[in-house]
PAZAPA-4460 file (N, C-alpha, C; in steps of 0.05 Angstrom, whole numbers, plus 32768, in hexadecimal, padded with zeros to 4 digits):
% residues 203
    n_x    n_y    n_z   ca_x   ca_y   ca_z    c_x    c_y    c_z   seq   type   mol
   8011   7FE8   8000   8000   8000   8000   8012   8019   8000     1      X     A
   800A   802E   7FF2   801F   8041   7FED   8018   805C   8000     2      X     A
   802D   806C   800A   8024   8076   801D   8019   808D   8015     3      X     A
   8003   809D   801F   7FF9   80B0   8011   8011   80CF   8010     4      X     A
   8008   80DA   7FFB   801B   80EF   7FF1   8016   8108   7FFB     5      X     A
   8031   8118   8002   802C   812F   8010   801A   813E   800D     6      X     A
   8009   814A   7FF5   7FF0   8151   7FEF   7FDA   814A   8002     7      X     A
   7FDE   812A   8002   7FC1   8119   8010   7FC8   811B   802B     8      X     A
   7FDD   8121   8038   7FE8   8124   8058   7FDA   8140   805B     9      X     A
   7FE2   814A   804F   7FE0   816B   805E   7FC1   8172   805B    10      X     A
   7FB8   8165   8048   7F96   816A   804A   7F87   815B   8061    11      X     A
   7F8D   8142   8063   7F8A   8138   807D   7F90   8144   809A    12      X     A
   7FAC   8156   8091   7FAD   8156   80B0   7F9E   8179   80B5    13      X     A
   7F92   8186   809E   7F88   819D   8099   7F62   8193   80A3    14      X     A
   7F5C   817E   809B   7F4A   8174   8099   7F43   816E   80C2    15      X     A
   7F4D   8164   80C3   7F55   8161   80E2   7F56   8172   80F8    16      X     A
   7F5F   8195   80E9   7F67   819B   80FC   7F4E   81AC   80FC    17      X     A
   7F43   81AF   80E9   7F2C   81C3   80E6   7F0C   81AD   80E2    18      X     A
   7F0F   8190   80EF   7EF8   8189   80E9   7EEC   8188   80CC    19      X     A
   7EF8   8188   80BD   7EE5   8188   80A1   7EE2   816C   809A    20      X     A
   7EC9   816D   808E   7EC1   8143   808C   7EBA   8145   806C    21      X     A
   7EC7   8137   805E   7EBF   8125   8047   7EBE   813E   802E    22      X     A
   7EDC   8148   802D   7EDD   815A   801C   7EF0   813D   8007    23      X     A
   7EF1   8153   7FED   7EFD   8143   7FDC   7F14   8141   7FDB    24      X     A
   7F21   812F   7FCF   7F38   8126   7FD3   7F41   8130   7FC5    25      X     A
   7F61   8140   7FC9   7F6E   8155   7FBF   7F81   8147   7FA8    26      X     A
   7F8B   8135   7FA5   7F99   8125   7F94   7F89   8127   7F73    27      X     A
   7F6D   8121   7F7A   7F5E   8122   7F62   7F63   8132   7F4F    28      X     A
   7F6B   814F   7F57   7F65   8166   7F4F   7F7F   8173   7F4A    29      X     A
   7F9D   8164   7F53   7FAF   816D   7F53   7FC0   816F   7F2D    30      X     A
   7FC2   8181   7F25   7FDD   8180   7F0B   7FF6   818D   7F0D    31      X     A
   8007   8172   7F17   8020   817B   7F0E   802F   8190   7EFB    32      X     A
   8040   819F   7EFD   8040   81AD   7EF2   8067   81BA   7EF0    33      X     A
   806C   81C0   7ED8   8087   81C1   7ED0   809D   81E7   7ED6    34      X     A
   80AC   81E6   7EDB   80BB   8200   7EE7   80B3   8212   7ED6    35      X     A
   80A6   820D   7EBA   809F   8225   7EAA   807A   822B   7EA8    36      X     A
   8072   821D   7EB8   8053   821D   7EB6   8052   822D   7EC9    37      X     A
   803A   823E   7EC8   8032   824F   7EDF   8045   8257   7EEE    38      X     A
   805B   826B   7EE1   8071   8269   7EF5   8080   825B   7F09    39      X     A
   807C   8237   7EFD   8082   8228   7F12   807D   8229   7F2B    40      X     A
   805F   822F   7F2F   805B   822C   7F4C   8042   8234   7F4B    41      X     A
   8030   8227   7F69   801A   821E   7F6C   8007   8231   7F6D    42      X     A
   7FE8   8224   7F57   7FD8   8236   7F50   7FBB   8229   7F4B    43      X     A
   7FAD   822F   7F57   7F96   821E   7F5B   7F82   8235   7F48    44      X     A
   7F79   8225   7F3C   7F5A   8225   7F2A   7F46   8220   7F26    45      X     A
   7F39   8232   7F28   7F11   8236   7F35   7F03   823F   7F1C    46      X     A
   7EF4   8229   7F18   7EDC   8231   7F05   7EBD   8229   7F0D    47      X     A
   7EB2   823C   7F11   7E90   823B   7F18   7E7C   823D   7F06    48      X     A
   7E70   822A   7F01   7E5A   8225   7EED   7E38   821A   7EF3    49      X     A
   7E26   820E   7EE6   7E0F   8210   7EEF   7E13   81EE   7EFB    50      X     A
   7E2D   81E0   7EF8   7E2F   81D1   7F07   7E3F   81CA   7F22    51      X     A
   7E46   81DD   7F25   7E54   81E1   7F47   7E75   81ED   7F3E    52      X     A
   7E83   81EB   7F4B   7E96   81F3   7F4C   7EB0   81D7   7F41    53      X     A
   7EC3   81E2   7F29   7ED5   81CC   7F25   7EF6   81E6   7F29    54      X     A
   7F05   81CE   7F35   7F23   81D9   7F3C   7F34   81C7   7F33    55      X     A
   7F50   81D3   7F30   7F69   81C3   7F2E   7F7A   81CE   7F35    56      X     A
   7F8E   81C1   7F46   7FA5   81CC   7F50   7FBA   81CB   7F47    57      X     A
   7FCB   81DA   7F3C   7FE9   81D5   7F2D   7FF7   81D6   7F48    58      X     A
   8008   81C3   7F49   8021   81C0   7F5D   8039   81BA   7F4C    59      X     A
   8052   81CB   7F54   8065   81C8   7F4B   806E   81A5   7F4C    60      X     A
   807A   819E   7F35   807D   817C   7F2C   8093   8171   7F46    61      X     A
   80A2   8186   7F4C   80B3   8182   7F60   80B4   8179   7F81    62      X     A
   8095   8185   7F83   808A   8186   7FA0   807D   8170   7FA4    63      X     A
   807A   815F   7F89   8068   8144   7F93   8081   812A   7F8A    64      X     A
   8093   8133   7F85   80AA   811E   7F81   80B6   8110   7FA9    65      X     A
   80BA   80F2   7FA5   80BD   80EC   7FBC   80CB   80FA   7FCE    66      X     A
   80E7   8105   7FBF   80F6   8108   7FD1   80EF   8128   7FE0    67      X     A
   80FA   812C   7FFA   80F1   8142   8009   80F1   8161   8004    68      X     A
   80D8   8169   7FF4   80DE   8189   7FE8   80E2   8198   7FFD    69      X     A
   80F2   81B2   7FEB   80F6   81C4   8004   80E2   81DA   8010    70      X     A
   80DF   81EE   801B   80D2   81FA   8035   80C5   8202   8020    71      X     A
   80CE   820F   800B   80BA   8229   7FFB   80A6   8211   7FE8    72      X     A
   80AF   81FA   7FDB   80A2   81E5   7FD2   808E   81DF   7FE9    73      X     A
   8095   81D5   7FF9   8080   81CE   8017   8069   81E0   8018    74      X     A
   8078   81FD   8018   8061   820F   801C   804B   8218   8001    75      X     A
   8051   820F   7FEF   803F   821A   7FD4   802B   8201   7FD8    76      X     A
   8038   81DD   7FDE   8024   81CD   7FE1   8011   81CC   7FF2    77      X     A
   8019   81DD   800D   8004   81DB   8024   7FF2   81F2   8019    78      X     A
   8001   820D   800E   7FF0   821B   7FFE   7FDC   8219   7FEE    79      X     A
   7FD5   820B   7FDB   7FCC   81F9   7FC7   7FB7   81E5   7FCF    80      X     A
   7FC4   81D9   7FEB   7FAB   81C9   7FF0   7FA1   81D8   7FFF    81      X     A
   7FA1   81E9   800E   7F93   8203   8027   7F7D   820F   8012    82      X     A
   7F8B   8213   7FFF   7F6E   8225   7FE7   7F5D   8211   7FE2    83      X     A
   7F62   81F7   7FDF   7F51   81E1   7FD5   7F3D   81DB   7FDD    84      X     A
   7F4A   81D4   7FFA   7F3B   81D0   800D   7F22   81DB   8027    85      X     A
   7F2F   81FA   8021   7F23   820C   8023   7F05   8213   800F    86      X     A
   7F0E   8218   7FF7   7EF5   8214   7FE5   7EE3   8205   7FDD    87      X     A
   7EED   81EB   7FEE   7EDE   81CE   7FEA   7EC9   81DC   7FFB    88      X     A
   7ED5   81DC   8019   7ECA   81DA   8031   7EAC   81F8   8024    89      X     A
   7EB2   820B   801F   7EA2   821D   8022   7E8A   8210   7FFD    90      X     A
   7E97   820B   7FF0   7E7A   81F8   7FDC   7E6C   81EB   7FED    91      X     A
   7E79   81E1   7FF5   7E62   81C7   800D   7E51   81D5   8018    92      X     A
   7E5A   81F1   802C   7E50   81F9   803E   7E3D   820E   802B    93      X     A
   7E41   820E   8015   7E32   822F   7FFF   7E3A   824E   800E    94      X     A
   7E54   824D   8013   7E5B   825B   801B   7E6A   8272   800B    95      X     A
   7E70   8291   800D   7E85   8298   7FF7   7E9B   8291   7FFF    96      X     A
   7EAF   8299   7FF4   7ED0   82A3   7FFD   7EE3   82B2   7FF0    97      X     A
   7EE6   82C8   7FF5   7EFF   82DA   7FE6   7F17   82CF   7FE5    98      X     A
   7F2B   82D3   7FCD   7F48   82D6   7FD3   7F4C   82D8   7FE8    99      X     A
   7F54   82EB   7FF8   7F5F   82F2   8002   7F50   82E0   8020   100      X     A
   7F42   82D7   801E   7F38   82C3   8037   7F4C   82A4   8034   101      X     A
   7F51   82A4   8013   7F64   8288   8017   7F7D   8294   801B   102      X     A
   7F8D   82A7   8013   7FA7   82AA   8014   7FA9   82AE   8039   103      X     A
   7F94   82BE   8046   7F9D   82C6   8060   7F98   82A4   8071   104      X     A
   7F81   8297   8064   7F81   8277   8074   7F97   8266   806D   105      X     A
   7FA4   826C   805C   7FC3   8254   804C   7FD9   8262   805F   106      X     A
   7FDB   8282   8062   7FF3   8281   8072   7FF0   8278   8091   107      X     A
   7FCD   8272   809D   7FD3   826B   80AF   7FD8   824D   80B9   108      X     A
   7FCC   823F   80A9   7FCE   8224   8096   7FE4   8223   809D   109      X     A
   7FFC   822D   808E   8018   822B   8089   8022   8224   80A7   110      X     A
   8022   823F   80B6   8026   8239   80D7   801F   8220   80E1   111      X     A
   8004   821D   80DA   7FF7   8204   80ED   8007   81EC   80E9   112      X     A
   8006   81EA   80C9   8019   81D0   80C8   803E   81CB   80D6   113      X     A
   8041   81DF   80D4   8063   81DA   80D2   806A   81E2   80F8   114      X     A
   8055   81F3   80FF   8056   81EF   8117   804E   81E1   812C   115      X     A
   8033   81D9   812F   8025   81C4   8131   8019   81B0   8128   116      X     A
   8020   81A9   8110   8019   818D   8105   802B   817C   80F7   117      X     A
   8021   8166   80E2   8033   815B   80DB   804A   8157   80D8   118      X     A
   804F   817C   80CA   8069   8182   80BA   807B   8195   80CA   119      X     A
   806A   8190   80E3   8086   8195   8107   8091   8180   810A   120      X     A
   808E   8168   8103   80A3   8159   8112   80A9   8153   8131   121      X     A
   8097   815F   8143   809E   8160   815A   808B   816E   816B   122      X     A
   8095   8174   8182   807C   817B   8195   8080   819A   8199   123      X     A
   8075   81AE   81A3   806E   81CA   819F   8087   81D1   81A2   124      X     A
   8093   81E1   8197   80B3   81EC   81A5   80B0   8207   819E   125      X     A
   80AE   821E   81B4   80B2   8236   81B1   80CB   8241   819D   126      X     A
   80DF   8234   81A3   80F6   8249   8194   80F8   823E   8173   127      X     A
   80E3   8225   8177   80E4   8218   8152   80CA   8229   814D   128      X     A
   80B2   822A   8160   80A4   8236   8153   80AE   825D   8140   129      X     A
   80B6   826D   8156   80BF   827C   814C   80D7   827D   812D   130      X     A
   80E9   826E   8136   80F5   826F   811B   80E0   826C   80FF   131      X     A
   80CF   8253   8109   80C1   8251   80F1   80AD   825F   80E7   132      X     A
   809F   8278   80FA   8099   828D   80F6   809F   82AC   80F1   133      X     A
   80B4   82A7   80F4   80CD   82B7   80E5   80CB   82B3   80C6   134      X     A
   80D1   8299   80BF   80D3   8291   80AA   80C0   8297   809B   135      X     A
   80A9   8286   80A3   808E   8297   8097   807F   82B1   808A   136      X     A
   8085   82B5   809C   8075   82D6   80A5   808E   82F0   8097   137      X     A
   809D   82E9   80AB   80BD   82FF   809D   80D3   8302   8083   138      X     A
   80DC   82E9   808A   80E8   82DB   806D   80E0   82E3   805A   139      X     A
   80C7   82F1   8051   80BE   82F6   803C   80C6   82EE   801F   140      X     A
   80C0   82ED   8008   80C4   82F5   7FF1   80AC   82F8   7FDA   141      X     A
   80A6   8314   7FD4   808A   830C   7FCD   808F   830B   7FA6   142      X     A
   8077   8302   7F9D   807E   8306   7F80   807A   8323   7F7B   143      X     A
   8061   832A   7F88   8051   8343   7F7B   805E   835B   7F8E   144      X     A
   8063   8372   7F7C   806A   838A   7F89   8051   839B   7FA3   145      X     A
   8058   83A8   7FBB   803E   83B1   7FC8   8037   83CB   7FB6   146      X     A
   801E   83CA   7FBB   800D   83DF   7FAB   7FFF   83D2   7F93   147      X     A
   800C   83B7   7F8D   7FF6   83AF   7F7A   7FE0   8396   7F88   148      X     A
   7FC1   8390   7F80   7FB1   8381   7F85   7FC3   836C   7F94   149      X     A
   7FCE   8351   7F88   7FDA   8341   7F95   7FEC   8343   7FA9   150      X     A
   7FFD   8358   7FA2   8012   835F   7FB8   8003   8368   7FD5   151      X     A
   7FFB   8375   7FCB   7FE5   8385   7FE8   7FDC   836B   7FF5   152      X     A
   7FCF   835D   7FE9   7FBE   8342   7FF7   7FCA   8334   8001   153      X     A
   7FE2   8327   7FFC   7FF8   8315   8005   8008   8323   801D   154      X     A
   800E   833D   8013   8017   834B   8033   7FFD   834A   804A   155      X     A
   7FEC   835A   8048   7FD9   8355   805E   7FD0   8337   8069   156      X     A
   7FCB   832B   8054   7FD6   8308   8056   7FE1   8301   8069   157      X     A
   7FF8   8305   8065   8014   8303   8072   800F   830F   8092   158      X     A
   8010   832B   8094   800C   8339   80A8   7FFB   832E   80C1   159      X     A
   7FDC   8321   80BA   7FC8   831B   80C1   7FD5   82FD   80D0   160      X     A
   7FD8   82EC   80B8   7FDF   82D2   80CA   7FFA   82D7   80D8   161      X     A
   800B   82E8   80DA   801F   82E8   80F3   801A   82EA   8103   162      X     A
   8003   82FB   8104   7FF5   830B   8120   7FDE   82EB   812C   163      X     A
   7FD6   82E8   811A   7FC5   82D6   8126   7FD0   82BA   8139   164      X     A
   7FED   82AD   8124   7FF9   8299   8126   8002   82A7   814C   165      X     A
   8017   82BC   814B   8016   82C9   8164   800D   82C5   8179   166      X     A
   7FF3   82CE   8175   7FDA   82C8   8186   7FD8   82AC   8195   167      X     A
   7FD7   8299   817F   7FD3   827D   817C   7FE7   8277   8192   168      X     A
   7FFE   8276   8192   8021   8274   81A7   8019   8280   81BC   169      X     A
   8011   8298   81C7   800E   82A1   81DA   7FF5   829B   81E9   170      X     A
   7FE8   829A   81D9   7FC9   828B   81EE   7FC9   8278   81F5   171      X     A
   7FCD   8263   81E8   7FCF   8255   81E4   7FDE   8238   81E6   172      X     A
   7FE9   8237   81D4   8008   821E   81D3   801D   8219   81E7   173      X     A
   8027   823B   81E9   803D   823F   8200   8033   823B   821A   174      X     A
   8011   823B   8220   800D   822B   8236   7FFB   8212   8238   175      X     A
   800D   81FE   8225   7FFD   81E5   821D   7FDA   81E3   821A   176      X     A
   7FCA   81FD   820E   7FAD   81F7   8211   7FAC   81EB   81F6   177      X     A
   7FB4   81DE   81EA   7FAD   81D4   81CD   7F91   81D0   81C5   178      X     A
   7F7F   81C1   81CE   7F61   81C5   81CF   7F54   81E1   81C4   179      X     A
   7F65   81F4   81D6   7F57   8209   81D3   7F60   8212   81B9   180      X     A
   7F77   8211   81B2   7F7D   821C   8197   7F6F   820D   818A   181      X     A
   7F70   81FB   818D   7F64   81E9   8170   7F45   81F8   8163   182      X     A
   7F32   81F7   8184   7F24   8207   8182   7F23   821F   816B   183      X     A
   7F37   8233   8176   7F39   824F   816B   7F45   8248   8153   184      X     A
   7F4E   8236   8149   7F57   8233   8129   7F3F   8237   8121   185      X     A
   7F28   8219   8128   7F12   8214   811B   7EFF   822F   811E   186      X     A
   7EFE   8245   8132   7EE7   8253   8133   7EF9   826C   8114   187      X     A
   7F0E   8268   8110   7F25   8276   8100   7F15   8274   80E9   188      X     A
   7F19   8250   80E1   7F18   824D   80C4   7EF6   8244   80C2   189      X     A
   7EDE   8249   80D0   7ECD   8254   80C9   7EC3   8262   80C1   190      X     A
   7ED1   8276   80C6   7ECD   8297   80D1   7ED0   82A3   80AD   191      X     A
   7EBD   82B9   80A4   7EC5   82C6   8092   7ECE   82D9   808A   192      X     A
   7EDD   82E8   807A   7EED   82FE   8073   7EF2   830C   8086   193      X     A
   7ED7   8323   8090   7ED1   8334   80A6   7EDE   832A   80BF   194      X     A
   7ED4   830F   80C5   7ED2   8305   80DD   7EF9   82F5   80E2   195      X     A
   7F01   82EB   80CE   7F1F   82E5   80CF   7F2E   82F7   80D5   196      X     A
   7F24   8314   80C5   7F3C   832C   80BF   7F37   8334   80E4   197      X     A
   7F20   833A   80EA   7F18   8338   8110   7F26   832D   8125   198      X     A
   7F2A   8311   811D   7F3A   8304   812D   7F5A   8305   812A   199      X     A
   7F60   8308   8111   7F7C   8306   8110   7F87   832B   8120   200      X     A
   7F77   833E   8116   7F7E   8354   811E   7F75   835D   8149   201      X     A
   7F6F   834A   8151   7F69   8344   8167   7F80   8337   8173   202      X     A
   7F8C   832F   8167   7FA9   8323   8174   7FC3   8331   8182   203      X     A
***
């Protein structure tokens, strides 16, 4: 039996952390994709018609090869499936969702995983959590210049889930309530536009 592929891990453990039941399977929907396509890197596609909603996710060809991609590969796939999964969840529910509701839920996505889930490796560690929110959040490199549509979005993006992830460590983690976060993830990634941009700026 072959073991399921990082794609199918991280939706699971996304799936898990936020309660979502019997979304589709992200594999289905996945196309590999070559260093000259889509700028070599991950881009998910939404089309809405009088029969529901159809997507496909381009993931760089590199990020689904066995051997271990690196951080910025890691992060476009958890990216990729966070929009997926995200837009599954809100069809089901006949819900809307803006851009800028998946980019600000993928960077917090991003945190969740590498700090607290799977793709930690280990049990809560303050001084790993920070580095890796350093990484995240600071590290920066954006494609889009600020002042234009995308650039703007991805910075506030950015901005938003540092502050929130923050939050998350301090309330939270650093004094072992995990429950409770888990909680406040889920009341997080219910939550819409208004109500996310609220909580994260509450931090």
């Amino acid at each position: 039996m072959m073991a399921p592929s990082l794609p199918a891990r991280i939706q699971a453990a996304l799936e898990g952390t936020y309660g979502i039941p019997e979304a589709p399977s992200v594999e289905d929907f996945i196309q590999p994709i070559d260093a000259s396509e889509d700028e070599g890197r991950e881009v998910l596609f939404v089309r809405e018609d009088e029969d529901g909603v159809s997507m496909a996710l381009h993931l760089p060809r590199a990020a689904l090869e066995p051997k271990s991609p690196s951080f910025d590969l890691l992060c476009q796939v958890v990216e990729g499936v966070s929009h997926f999964l995200c837009l599954a969840e809100r069809a089901r529910r006949e819900l809307p969702v803006t851009q800028f509701e998946l980019e600000l839920q993928a960077e917090v996505d991003k945190y969740v995983l590498f700090v607290h889930g799977p793709l930690a490796a280990r049990r809560f560690d303050p001084s790993r959590a920070a580095r890796i929110r350093a990484r995240l959040f600071e590290a920066v490199a954006y494609l889009h210049p600020p002042g234009t549509e995308r650039g703007d979005r991805y910075r506030l993006a950015n901005d938003l889930a540092a502050r929130f992830a923050g939050r998350l460590e301090e309330s939270f983690a650093r004094r072992g309530h995990f429950d409770r976060m888990r909680r406040a993830l889920r009341s997080f990634y219910a939550a819409g536009q208004s109500d996310k941009i609220s909580l994260a700026r509450a931090a």
